[in-house]
N, C-alpha and C positions, 0 to 999 in steps of 0.2 A: 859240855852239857848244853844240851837244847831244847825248848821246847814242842811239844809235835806240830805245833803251830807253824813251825821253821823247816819241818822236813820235805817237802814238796819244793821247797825256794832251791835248797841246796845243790840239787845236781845244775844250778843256774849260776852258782860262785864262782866267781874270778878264780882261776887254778884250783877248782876244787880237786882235781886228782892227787895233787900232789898236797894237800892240805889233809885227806884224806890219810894219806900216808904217813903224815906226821902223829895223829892224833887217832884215838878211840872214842866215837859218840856215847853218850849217857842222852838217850833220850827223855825225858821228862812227858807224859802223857796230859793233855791240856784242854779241860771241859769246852768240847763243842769242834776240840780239832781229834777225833780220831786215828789212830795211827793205821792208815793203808799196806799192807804188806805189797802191794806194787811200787810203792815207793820207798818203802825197807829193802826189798829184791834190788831196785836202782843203786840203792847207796853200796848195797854188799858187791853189786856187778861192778862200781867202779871202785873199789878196793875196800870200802869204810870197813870197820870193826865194830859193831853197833852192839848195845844194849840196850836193854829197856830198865828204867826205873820203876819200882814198883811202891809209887805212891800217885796222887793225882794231883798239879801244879794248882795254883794258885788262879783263877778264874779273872784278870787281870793280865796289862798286856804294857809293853815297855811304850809300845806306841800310842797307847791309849793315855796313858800318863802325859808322854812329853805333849801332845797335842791339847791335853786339858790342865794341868798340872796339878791334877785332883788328889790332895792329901789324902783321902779317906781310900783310895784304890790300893794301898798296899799299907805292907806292915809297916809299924817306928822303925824298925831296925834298916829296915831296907829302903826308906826313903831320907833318912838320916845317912848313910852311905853316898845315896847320890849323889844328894848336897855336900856330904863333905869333901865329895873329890872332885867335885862340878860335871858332872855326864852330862849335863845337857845345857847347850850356850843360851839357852833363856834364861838362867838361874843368873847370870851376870850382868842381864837386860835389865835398863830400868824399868821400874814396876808398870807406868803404864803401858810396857809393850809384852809383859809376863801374859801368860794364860790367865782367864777368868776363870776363878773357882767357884 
């Protein structure tokens, strides 16, 4: 599962052909990134298996997170997940080198 924010990046991944091959996309459609069908047409020409999700993601972004470490950008559940499995190596920095919230 991917954002549509991600799908223009993909045909740019390190072995995407063969990661392709392994897996079937779930795209997730993401306010403000429209999903292009030239770039759906690219994933299906190098082999992907794509669908589309039919709800609209969450207006919020993983990078927009780790670069501010803004509580209020996502749900409890999912910022509670982060933290408990450490995703991102500021979360072990000490505090004055943490993001400013």
């Amino acid at each position: 599962m991917i954002g549509s924010d991600l799908v223009h990046q993909l045909p740019n991944w390190y072995r995407i052909e063969e990661l392709l091959q392994q897996v079937n996309l779930l795209i997730v459609p993401r306010p403000g990134y429209p999903l292009m069908k030239s770039a759906l047409a690219e994933l299906r020409r190098r082999g992907a298996q794509v669908a589309i999700a039919d709800l609209m993601g969450l207006d919020t972004s993983s990078t927009a997170y780790r670069e501010t470490g803004d509580s209020e950008a996502l749900p409890p559940p999912v910022e509670a997940y982060i933290h408990q499995e450490h995703l991102y190596p500021w979360q072990d920095a000490p505090r004055e080198k943490q993001p400013i919230q």
